[in-house]
KEKE-3310 file (N, C-alpha, C; in steps of 0.2 Angstrom, whole numbers, plus 5000, padded with zeros to 4 digits):
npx = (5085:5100:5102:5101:5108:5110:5096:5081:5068:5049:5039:5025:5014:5025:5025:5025:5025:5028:5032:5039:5051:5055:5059:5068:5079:5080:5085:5097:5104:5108:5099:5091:5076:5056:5043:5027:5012:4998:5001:5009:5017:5022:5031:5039:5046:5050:5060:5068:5072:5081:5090:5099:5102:5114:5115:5116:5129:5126:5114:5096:5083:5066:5050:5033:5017:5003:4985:4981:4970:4964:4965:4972:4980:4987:4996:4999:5010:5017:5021:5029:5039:5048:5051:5058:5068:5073:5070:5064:5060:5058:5065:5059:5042:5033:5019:5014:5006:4990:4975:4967:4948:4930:4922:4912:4896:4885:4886:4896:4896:4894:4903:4915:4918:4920:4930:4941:4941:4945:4959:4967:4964:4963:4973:4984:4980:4978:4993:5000:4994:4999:5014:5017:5022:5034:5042:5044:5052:5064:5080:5078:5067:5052:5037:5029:5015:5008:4998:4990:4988:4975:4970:4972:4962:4948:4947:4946:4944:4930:4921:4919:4915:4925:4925:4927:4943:4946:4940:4947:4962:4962:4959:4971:4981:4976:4975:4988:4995:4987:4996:5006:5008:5004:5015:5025:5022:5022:5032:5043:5055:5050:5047:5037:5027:5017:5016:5013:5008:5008:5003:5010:5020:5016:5008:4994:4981:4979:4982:4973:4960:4960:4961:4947:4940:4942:4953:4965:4967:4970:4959:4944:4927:4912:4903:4914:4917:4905:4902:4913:4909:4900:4905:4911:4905:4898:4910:4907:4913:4909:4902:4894:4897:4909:4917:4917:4929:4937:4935:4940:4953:4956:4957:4967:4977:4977:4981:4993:4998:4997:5005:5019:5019:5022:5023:5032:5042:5041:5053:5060:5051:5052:5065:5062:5056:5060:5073:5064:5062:5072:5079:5068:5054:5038:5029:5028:5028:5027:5031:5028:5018:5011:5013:5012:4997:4993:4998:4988:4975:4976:4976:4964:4954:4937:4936:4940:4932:4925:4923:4930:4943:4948:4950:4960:4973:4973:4980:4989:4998:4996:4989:4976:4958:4945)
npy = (4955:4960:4970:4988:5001:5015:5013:5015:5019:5020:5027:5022:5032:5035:5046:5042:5028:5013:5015:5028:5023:5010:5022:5027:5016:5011:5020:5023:5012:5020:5021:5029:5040:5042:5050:5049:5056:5062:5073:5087:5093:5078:5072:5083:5079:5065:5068:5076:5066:5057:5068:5069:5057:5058:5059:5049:5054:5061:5056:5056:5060:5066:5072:5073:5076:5069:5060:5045:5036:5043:5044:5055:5061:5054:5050:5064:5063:5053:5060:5070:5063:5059:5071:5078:5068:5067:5054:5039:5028:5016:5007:5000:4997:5003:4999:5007:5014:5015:5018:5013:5011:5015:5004:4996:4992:4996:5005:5014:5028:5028:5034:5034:5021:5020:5027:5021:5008:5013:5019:5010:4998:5004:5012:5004:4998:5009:5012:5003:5002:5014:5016:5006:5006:5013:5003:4993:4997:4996:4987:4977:4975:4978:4976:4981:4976:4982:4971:4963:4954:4955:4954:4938:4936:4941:4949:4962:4955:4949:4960:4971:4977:4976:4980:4984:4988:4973:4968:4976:4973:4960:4961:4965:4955:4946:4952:4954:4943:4937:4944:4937:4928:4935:4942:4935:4930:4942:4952:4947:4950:4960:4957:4953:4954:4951:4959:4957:4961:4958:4967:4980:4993:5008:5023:5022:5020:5035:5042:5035:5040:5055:5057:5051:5059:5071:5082:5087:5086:5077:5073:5063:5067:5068:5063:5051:5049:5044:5032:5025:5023:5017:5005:4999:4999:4986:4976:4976:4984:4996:5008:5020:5029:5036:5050:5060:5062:5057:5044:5051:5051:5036:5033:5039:5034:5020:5023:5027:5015:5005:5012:5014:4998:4987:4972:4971:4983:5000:4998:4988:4982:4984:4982:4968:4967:4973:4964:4953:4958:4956:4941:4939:4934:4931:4931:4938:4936:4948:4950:4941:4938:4936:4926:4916:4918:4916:4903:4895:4899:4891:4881:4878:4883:4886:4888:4900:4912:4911:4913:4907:4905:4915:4921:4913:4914:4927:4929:4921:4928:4940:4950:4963:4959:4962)
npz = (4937:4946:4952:4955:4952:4944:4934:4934:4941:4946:4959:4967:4979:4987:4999:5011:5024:5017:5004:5007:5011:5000:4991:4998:5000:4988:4980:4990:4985:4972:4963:4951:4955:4952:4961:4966:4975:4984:4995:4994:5005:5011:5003:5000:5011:5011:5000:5008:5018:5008:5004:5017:5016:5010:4996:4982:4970:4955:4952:4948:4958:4958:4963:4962:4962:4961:4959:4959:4957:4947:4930:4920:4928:4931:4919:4918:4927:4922:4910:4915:4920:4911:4905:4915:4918:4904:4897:4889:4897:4909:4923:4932:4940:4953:4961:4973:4980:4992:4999:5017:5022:5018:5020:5020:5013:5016:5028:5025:5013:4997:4989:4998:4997:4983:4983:4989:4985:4970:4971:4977:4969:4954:4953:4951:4941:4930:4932:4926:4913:4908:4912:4905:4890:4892:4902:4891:4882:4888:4893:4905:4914:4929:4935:4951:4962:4974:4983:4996:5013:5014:5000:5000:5009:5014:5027:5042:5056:5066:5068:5059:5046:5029:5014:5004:5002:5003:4990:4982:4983:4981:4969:4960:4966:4958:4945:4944:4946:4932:4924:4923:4912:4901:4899:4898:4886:4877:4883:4887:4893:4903:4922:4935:4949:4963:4981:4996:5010:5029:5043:5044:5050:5047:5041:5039:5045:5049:5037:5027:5033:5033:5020:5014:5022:5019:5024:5035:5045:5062:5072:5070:5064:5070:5063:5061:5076:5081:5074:5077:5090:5089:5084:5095:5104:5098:5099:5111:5121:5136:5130:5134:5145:5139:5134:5118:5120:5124:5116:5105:5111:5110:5098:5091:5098:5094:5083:5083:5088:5077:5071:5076:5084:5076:5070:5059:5052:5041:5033:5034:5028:5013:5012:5012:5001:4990:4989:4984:4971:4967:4968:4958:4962:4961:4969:4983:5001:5015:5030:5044:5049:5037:5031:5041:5039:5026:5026:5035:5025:5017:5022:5027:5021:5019:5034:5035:5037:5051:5065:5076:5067:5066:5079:5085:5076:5079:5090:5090:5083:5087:5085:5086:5093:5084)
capx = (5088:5099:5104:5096:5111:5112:5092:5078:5063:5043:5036:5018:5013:5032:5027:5025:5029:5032:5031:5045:5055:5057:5063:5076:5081:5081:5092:5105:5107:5112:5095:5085:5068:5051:5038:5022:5010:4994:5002:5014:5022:5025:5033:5045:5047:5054:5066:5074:5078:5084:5096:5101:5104:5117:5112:5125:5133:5124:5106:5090:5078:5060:5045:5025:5009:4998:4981:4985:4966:4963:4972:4972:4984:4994:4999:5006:5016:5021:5025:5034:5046:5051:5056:5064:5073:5077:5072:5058:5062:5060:5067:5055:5037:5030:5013:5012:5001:4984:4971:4959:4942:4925:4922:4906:4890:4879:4888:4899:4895:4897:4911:4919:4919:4925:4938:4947:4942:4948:4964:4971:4966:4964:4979:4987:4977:4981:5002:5004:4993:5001:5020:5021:5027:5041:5046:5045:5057:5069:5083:5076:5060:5049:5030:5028:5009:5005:4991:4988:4987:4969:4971:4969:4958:4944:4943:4950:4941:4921:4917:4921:4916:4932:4926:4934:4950:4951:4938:4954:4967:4959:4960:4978:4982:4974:4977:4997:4996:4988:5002:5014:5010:5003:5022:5028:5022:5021:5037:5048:5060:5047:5044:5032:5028:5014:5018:5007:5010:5005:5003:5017:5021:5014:5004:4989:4976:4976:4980:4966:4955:4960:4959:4942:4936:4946:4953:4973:4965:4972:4954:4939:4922:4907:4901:4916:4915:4897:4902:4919:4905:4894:4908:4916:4897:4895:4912:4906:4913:4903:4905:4892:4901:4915:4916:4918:4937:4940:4936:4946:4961:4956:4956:4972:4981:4976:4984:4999:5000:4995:5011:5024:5019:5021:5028:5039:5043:5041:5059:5058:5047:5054:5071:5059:5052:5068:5074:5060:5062:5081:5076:5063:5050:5035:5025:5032:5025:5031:5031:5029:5010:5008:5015:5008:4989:4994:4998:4981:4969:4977:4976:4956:4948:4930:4935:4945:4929:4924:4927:4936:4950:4952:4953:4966:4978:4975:4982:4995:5002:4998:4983:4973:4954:4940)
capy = (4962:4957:4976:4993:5004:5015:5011:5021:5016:5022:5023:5028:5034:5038:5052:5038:5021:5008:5019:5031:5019:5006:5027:5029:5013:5012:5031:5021:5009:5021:5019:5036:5039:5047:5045:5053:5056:5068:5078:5092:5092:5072:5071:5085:5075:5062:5070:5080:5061:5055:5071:5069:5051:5057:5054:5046:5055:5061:5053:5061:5061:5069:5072:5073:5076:5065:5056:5036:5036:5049:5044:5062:5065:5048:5050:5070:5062:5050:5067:5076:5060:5060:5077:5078:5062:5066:5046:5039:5022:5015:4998:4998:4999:4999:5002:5005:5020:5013:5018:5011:5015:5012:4995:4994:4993:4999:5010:5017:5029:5024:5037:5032:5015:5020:5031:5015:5005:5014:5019:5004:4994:5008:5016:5001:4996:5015:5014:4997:5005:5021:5013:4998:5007:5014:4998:4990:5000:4997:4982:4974:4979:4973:4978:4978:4977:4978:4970:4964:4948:4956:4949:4932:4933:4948:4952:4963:4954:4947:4966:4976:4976:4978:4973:4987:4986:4968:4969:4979:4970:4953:4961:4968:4950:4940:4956:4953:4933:4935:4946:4933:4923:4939:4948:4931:4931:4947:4956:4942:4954:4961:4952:4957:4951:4954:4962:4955:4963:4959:4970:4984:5000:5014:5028:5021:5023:5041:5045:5036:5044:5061:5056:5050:5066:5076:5085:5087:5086:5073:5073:5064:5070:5069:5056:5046:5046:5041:5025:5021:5024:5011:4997:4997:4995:4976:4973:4973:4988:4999:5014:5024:5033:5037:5056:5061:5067:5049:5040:5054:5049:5030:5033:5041:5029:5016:5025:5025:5010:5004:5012:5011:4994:4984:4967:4971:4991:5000:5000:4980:4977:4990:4977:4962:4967:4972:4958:4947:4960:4953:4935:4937:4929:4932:4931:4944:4940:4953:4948:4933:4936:4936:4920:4912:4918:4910:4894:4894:4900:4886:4872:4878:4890:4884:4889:4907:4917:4912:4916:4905:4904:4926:4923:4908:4917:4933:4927:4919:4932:4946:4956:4967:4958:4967)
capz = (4939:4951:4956:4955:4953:4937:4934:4933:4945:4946:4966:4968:4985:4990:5004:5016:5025:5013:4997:5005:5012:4996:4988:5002:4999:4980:4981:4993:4979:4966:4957:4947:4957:4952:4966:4967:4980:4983:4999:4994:5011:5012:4994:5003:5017:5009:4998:5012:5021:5003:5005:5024:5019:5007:4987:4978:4964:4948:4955:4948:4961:4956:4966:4959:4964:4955:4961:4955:4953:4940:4924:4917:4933:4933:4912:4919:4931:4915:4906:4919:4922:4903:4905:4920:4919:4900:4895:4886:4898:4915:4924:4938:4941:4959:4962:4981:4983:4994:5006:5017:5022:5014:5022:5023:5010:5022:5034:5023:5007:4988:4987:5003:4996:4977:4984:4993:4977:4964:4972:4978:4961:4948:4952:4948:4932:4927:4935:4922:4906:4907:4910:4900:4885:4895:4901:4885:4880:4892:4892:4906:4918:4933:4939:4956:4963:4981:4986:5004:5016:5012:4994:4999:5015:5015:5032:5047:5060:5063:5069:5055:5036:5025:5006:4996:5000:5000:4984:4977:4984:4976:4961:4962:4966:4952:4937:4944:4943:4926:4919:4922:4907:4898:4901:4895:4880:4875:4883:4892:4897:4909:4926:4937:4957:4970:4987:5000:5018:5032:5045:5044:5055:5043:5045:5033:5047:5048:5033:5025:5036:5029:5012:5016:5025:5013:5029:5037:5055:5064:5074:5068:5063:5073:5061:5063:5081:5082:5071:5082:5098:5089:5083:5099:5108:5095:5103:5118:5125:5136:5127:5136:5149:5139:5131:5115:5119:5126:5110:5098:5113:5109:5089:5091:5101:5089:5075:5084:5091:5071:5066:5081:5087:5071:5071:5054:5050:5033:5032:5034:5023:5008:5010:5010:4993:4986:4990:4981:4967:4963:4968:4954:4967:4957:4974:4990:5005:5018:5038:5049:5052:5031:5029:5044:5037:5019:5026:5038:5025:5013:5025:5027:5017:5020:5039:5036:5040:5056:5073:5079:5067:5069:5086:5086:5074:5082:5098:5089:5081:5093:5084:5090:5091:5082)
cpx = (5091:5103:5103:5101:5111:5104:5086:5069:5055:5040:5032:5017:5018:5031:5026:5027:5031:5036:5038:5050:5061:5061:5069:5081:5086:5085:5098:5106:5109:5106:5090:5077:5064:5046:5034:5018:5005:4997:5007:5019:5026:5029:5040:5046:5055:5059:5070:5075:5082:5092:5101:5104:5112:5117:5120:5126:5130:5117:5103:5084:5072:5053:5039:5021:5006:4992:4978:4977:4961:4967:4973:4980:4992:4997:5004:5011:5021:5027:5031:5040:5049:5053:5060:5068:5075:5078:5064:5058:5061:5063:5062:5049:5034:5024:5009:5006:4992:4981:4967:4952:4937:4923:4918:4898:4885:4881:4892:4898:4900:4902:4917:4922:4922:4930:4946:4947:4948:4957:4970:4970:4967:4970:4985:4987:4980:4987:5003:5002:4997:5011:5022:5025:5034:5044:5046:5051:5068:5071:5078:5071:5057:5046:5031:5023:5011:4999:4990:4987:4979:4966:4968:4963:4956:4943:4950:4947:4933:4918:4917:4924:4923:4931:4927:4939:4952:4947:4948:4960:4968:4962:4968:4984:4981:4977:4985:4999:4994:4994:5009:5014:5011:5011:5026:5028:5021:5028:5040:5053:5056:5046:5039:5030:5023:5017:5012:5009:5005:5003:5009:5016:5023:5008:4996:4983:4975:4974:4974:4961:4955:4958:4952:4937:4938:4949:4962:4971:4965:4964:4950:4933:4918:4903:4904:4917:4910:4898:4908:4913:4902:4898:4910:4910:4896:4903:4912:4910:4910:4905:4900:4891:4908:4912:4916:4926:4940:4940:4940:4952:4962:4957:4967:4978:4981:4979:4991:5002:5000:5005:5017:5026:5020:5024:5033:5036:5042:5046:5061:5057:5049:5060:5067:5056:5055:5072:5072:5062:5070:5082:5070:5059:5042:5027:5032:5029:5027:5026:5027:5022:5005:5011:5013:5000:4989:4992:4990:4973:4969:4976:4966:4954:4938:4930:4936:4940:4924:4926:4931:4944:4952:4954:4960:4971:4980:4981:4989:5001:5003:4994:4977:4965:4950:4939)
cpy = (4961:4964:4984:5000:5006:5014:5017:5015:5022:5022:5026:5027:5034:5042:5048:5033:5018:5012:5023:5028:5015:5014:5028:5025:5009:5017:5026:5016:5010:5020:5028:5033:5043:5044:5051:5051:5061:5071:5079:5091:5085:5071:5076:5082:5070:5064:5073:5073:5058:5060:5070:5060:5051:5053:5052:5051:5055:5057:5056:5058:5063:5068:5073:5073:5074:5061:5050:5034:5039:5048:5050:5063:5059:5047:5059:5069:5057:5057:5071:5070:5060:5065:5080:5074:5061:5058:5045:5028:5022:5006:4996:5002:4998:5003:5002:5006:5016:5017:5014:5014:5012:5005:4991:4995:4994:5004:5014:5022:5027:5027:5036:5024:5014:5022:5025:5011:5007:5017:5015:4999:5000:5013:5010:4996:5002:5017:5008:4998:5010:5021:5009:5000:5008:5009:4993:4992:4999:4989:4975:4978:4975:4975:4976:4981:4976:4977:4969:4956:4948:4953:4941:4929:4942:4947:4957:4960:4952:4955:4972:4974:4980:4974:4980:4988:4982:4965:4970:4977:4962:4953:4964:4960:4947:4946:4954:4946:4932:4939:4941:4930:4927:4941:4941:4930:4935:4952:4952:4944:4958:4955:4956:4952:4956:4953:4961:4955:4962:4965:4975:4992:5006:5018:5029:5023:5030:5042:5046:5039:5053:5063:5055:5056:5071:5081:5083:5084:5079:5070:5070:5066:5068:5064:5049:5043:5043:5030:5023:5019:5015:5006:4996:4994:4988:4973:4971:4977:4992:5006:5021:5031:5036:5043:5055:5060:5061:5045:5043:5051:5043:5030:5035:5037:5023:5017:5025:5019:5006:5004:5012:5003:4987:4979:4966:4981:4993:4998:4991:4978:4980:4983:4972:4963:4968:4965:4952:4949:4954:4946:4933:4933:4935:4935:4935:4943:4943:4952:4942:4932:4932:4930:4917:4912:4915:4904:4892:4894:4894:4882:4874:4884:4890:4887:4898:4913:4915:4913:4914:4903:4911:4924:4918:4912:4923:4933:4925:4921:4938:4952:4956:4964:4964:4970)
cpz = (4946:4955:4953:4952:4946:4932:4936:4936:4946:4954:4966:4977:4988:4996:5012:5020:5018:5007:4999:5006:5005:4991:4990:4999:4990:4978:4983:4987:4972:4960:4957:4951:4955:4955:4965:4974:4980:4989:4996:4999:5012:5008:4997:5009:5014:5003:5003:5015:5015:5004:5011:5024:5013:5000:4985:4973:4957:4949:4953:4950:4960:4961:4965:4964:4961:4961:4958:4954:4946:4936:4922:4920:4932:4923:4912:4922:4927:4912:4910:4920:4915:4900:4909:4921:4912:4897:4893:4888:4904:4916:4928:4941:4949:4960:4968:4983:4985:5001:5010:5019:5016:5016:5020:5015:5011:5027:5031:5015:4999:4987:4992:4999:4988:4978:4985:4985:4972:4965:4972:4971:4956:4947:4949:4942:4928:4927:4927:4916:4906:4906:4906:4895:4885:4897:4895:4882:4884:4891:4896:4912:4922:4935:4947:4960:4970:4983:4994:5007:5013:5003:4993:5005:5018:5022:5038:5054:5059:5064:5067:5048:5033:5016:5002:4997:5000:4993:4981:4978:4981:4968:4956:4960:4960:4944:4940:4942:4937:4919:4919:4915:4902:4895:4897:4889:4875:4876:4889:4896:4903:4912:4930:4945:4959:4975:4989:5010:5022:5037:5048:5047:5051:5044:5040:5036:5047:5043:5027:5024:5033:5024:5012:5017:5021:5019:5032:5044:5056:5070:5072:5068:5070:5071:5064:5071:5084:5079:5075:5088:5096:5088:5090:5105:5105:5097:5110:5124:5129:5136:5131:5142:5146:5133:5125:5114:5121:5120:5103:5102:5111:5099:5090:5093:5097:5083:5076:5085:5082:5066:5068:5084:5084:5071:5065:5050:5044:5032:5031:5028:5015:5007:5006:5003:4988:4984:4985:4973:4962:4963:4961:4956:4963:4964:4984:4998:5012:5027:5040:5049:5044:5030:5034:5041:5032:5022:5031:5033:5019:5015:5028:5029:5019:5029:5041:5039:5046:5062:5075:5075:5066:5075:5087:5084:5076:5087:5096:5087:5083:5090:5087:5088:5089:5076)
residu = (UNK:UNK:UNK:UNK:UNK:UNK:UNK:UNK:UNK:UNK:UNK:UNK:UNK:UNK:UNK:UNK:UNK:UNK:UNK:UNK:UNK:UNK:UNK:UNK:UNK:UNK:UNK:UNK:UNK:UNK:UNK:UNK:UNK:UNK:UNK:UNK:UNK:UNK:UNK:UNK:UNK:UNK:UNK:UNK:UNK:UNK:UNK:UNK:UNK:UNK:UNK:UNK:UNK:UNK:UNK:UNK:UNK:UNK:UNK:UNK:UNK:UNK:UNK:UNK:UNK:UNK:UNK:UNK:UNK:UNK:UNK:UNK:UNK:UNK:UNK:UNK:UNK:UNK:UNK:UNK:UNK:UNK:UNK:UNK:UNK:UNK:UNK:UNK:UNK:UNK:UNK:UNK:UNK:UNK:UNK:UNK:UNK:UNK:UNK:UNK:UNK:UNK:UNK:UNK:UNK:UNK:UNK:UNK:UNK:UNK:UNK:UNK:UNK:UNK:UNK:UNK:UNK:UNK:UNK:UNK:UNK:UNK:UNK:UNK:UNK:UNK:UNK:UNK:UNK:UNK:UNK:UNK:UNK:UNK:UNK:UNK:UNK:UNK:UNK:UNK:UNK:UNK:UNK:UNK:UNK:UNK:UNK:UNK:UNK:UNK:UNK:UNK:UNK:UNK:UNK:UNK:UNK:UNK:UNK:UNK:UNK:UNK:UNK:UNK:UNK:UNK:UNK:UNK:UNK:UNK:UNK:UNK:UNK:UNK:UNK:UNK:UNK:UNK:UNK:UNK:UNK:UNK:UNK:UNK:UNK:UNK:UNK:UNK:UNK:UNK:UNK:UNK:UNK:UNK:UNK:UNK:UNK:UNK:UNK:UNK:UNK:UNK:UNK:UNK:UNK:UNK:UNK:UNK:UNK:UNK:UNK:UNK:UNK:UNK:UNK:UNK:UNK:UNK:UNK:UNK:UNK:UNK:UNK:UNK:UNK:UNK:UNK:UNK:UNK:UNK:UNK:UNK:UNK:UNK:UNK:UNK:UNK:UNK:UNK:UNK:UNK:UNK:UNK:UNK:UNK:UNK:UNK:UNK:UNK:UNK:UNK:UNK:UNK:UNK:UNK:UNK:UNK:UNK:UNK:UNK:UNK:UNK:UNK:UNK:UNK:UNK:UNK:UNK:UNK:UNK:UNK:UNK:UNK:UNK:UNK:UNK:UNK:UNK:UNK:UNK:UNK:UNK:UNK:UNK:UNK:UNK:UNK:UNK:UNK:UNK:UNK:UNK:UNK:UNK:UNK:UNK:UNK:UNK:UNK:UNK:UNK:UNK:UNK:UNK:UNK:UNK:UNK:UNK:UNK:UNK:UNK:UNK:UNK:UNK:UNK:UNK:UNK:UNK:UNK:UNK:UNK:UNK)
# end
């Protein structure tokens, strides 16, 4: 597919970084979008810069609400693009939509930890059952999963559990690598490609954390300040003089800095996956740090979880210890 114009495209998690970006993007080339997203207001967000970017010409746009873990909800978002886009066909499947959160088997509860789960994989087990037949139908088609640098190396550091979202990122990876031969021999005309980003300037931490808390408030709880107080005391912080209202300033600052200070943009990284789509590159990986971590965890796996290769890479590439 070696251009988008005139094509009819699927984007889950659209009201944000990546997810709105790869929309904006995919609009400017003249390509049909339907993107979901559980916030109302981000979903309008991003159509009003789709308009302000000037649609092309006879373009149908569509906006959803759907929650990419709840089949019930991700087969109405099927139904409503089949009536509003008037087609019983798509070309392009992207299945962005992810949170994090739930890290922890011990520190964090069961439903914290399905929430992250079942979103980041089961929205894209329930994005690939639910479209296949549309894209079957269509000339030519292409899935496209993101999973995570977290995919091939579960960790964000030695001082904080992270194993359901790179559990589901794992799994993202390997159901995407085994569709390749699946899609080969079964629908040739589909291809299919995992997105594996490293660290990108989007606004994942907050909003996690809302989704999480179920809550808009930019604020966290009383819980999550207790457990930031504690992680930051096994860094080696000395947290014990510092208020309540100083570590919601220090949570905050980190969310922004998470999503201002990022060594490749959503907007970057939406091209680079474009990019890979038209390249038919089966494997996407997205910024400098994600493809330095590949080539480290490949030349020694047996070392990738201990200290001293987090801190070398860190250093190397300018993340944040911890």
């Amino acid at each position: 597919m070696k251009d988008f114009a005139g094509k009819i495209a699927v984007v889950t998690g659209g009201g944000t970084g990546m997810g709105r970006e790869l929309v904006r993007q995919l609009v400017a080339e003249g390509c049909n979008v339907a993107t979901c997203d559980i916030s109302a207001d981000a979903m309008a967000e991003t159509r009003r810069l789709c308009e302000a970017d000037k649609l092309p010409q006879g373009l149908c746009i569509t906006t959803h609400i759907a929650d990419v873990s709840v089949e019930d909800q991700v087969l109405r978002f099927r139904d409503e693009i089949e009536q509003q886009h008037a087609t019983d066909r798509i070309h392009l499947l992207f299945n962005n939509a992810g949170i994090g959160g739930g890290g922890s088997l011990f520190t964090n509860s069961r439903e914290q930890w399905e929430r992250t789960f079942n979103i980041c994989w089961g929205g894209v087990y329930f994005g690939v059952r639910t479209f296949l037949p549309m894209l079957m139908k269509a000339d030519e088609a292409h899935i496209v999963n993101t999973s995570s640098v977290n995919g091939f190396w579960a960790s964000v550091g030695m001082l904080r559990s992270h194993t359901a979202y790179s559990a589901a990122k794992f799994a993202v990876k390997g159901f995407t690598e085994a569709l390749i031969n699946d899609l080969r021999l079964n629908a040739p005309h589909i291809k299919c490609s995992v997105v594996m980003p490293g660290h990108i300037g989007t606004s994942i931490m907050s909003n996690s954390r809302k989704v999480q808390s179920g809550t808009d408030s930019d604020r966290l709880t009383d819980s999550e300040v207790a457990l930031m107080r504690t992680r930051l005391g096994m860094a080696g912080m000395d947290t014990a003089n510092m208020s309540d209202e100083q570590l919601q300033a220090l949570a905050a600052e980190q969310a922004r800095s998470f999503r201002e200070d990022a060594p490749t943009s959503a907007a970057a990284a939406a091209k680079i996956i474009l990019d890979g789509v038209k390249a038919e590159r089966w494997r996407i990986l997205v910024g400098d740090d994600a493809h330095r971590l590949d080539e480290r965890v490949r030349q020694s796996p047996e070392k990738a979880y201990d200290l001293d290769f987090y801190q070398s890479f860190a250093a190397e590439v300018g993340w944040r210890l911890g």
